[in-house]
Every structure is written in C-alpha cells, then in structure tokens.
C-alpha positions in Angstrom: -28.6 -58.0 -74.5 -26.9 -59.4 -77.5 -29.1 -62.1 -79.6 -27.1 -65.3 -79.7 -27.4 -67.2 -82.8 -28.9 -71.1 -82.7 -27.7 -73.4 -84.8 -28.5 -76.8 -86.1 -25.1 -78.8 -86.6 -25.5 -82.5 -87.9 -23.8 -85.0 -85.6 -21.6 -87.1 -85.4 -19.8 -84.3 -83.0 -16.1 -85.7 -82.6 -13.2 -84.0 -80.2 -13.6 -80.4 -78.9 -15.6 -78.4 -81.5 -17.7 -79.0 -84.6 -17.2 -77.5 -87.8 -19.4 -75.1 -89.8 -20.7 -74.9 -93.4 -19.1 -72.1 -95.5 -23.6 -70.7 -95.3 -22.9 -70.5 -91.4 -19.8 -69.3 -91.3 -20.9 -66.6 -93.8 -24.1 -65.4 -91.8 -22.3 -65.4 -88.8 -19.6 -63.6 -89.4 -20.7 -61.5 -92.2 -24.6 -60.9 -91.9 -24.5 -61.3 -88.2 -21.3 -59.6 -87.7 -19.6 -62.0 -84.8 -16.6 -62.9 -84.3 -14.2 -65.5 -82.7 -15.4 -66.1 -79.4 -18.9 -64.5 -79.3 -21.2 -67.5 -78.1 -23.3 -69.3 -79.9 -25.9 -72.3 -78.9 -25.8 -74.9 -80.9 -28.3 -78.4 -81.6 -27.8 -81.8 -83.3 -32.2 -81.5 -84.1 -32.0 -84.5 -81.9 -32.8 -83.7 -78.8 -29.1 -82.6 -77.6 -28.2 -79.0 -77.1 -25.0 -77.1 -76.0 -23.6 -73.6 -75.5 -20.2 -72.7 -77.1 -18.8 -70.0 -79.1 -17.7 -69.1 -82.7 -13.9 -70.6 -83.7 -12.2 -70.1 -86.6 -15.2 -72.0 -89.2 -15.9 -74.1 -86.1 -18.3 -73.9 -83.3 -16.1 -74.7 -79.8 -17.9 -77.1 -77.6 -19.6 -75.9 -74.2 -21.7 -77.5 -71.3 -24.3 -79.9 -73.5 -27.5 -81.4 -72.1 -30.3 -83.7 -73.6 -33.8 -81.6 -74.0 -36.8 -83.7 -74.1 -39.4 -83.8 -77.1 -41.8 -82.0 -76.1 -45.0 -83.2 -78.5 -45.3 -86.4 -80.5 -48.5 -85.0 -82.4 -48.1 -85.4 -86.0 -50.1 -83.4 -88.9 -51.5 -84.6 -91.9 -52.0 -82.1 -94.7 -52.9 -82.0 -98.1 -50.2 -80.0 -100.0 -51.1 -76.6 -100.4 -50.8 -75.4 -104.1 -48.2 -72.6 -103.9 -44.6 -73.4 -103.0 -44.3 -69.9 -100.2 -47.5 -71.4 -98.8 -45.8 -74.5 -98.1 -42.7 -73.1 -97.0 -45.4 -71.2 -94.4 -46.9 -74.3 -93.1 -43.5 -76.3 -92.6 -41.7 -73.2 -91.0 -44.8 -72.4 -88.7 -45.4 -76.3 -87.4 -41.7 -76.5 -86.7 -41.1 -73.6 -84.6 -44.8 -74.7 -82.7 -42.7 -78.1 -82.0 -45.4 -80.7 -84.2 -42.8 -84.0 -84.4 -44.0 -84.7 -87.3 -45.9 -83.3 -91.0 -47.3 -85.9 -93.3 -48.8 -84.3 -97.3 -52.1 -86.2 -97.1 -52.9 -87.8 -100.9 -56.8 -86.2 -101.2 -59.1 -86.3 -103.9 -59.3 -82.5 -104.5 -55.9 -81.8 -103.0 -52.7 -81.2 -104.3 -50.1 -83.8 -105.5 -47.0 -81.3 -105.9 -44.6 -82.1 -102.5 -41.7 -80.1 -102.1 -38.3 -82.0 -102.5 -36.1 -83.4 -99.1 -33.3 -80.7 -99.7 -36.2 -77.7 -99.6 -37.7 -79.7 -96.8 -35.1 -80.0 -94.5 -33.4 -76.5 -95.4 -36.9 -74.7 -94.5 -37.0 -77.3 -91.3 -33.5 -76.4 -89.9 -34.3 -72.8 -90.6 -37.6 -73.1 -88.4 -35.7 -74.8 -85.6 -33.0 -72.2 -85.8 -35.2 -69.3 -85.0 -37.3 -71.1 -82.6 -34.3 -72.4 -80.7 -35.4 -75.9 -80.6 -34.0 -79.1 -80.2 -36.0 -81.3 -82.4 -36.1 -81.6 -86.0 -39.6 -81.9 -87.4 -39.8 -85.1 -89.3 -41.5 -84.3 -93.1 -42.3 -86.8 -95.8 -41.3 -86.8 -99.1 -44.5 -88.5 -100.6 -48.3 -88.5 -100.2 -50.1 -90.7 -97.5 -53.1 -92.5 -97.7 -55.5 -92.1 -95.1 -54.5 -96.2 -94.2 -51.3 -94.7 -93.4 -52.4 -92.5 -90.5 -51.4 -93.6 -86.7 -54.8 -93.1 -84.8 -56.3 -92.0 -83.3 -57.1 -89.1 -85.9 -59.0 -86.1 -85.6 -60.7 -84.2 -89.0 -60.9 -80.5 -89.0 -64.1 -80.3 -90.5 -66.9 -77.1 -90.9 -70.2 -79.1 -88.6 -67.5 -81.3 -86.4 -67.5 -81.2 -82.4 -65.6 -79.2 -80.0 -61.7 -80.0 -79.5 -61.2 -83.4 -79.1 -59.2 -84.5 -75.5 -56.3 -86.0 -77.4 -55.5 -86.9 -80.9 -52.2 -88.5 -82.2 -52.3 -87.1 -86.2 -54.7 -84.2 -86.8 -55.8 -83.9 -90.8 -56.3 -80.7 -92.6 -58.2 -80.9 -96.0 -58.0 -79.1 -99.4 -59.1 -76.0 -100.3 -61.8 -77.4 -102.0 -62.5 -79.3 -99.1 -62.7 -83.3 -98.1 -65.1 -85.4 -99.8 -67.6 -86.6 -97.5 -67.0 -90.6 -98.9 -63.2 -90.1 -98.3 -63.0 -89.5 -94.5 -63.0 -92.9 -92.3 -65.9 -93.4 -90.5 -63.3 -94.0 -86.8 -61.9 -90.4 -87.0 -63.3 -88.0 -84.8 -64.7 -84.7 -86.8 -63.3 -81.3 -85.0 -65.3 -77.4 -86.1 -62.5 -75.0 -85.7 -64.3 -72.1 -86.0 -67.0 -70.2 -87.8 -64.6 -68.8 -90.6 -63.5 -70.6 -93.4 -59.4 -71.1 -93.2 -56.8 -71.7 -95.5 -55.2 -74.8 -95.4 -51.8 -73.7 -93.5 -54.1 -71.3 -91.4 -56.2 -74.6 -90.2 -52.7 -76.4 -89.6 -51.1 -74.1 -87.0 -54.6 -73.3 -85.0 -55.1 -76.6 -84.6 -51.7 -77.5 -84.0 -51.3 -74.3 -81.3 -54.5 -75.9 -79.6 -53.5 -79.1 -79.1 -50.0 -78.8 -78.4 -51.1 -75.7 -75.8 
C-alpha cells in the first residue's frame, strides 16, 4: 500500500482547497514523486483533520472531522546543550502527543533555547510523521519553577515509584538539580537504576505517563 503523505496546512482554510508552500509542493511532487490527484491527509495542528488529494500547488479538500487532544501533560526541561539534541527531544515529545514543552531556567542547566522558526519547523515536522492532529505548544523562553501548573512530578535518582497523575513532569540538567532548587510540593519520581540523558528522561517519562 502506497504511504500517503500528512501534512500540516495553517488555517484559515477558505473555498474548496488549500494551497501549499513552494517546500511542500517540492517534496511532494519531487522527493515523494506524486502527482495530481494522489491523496493526501492533511491537518490545521488544531485538532481538525481531512482527506484530499494533491492539485496543482493546492491540496483539494475531502471529508474533514475534529480529532480530540488526546494528552494535556506538559514537560518541563532544562535545555539540553547541543542544538541535534534539542531537535531530538522536541521531535520525539511531539510525535508521543505531550501538549505542551516548557525549557526549565536551572541552576546548572542550559540557557541556549532554540528560536520559534526552528521550533515550530521541527514541531510540524514531528506531527507530519506521526500523523497527528495537534501541534505541540513550545516556549520561546526559560520558566521558573513558579511558573509550573501543578501538580508537578521531579524525575529524580532516590524518588518513588510512578506517580498516579501529574500535570507538568520536570527533567533536570546533566549535572543534575540542586537539592535547594526543587519545591518542597512536587512529588519526587526514580525512573530507573541508570543514569539518562536529559532528552532520554523526557520521552520515558513522557511514554509512561501518557501510556
């Protein structure tokens, strides 16, 4: 069976078909070799989905349907240092279906967060291979710990099993949280007996809670 590309089309979708960036028109037609007519799905990263097929630099408009989010968990994560390594850890928690990634300010973490057009390019990307219908919401800037909607859960080396529910899960630095910085209302959470790195941490916590 034939893969059928996914894409992620920025509303507002007007009259019978929506039109395509010269990037998606290029990869369809020249990398993924399709032409007029070969169908395509298609999302606003809203929540709304449909089924069409390729026009000439325009997507034509099929049957469309509203898909539920299906998490509202959000991480919390101090920036890892290396740009691929981010890149990782925003694909990755995108295609799991996280709603939403915060770069937590640390004291031995990173400061360096990637800028909104690398964000949302890496985003879309995720949601295109995953065949979602939500857009994973990034920030631009640091949070403070204030910042975080509880209840909040710590993955921490000593911490207790997995905890029934959390709203914003936090993943430290590679050289790990301070003891002084963590509030004393989070809940501490051991997520094994090996030491991860930070985007490792991220997506087995995620995958946990969100499974």
């Amino acid at each position: 069976m034939r893969h059928i590309p996914h894409l992620v089309l920025s509303p507002p979708w007007e009259g019978g078909s929506i039109g395509l960036s010269s990037e998606h028109w290029h990869h369809l037609t020249r990398v993924l070799r399709l032409s007029v007519g070969d169908p395509v799905s298609y999302t606003d990263g809203n929540g709304r989905t449909g089924e069409g097929e390729l026009g000439d630099r325009v997507v034509v408009r099929g049957e469309e349907r509203g898909v539920p989010k299906s998490s509202s968990l959000v991480v919390a994560v101090a920036p890892p240092a290396s740009r691929d390594r981010q890149r990782f850890l925003v694909e990755k928690l995108a295609e799991l279906g996280v709603a939403r990634l915060h770069w937590l300010d640390t004291r031995h973490g990173g400061s360096r967060v990637p800028n909104i057009s690398k964000l949302t390019s890496w985003v879309e990307a995720a949601v295109e291979q995953s065949r979602g219908a939500w857009l994973m919401e990034v920030g631009t800037d640091l949070v403070t710990w204030e910042q975080l909607e509880p209840p909040v859960v710590v993955c921490a080396p000593g911490g207790g099993g997995m905890p029934p529910r959390a709203t914003t899960v936090v993943v430290g630095p590679e050289g790990g949280l301070a003891p002084d910085e963590i509030p004393n209302e989070v809940v501490l959470w051991d997520l094994g007996p090996t030491i991860l790195r930070v985007e490792t941490a991220a997506l087995v916590a995620a995958a946990r809670l969100l499974g």
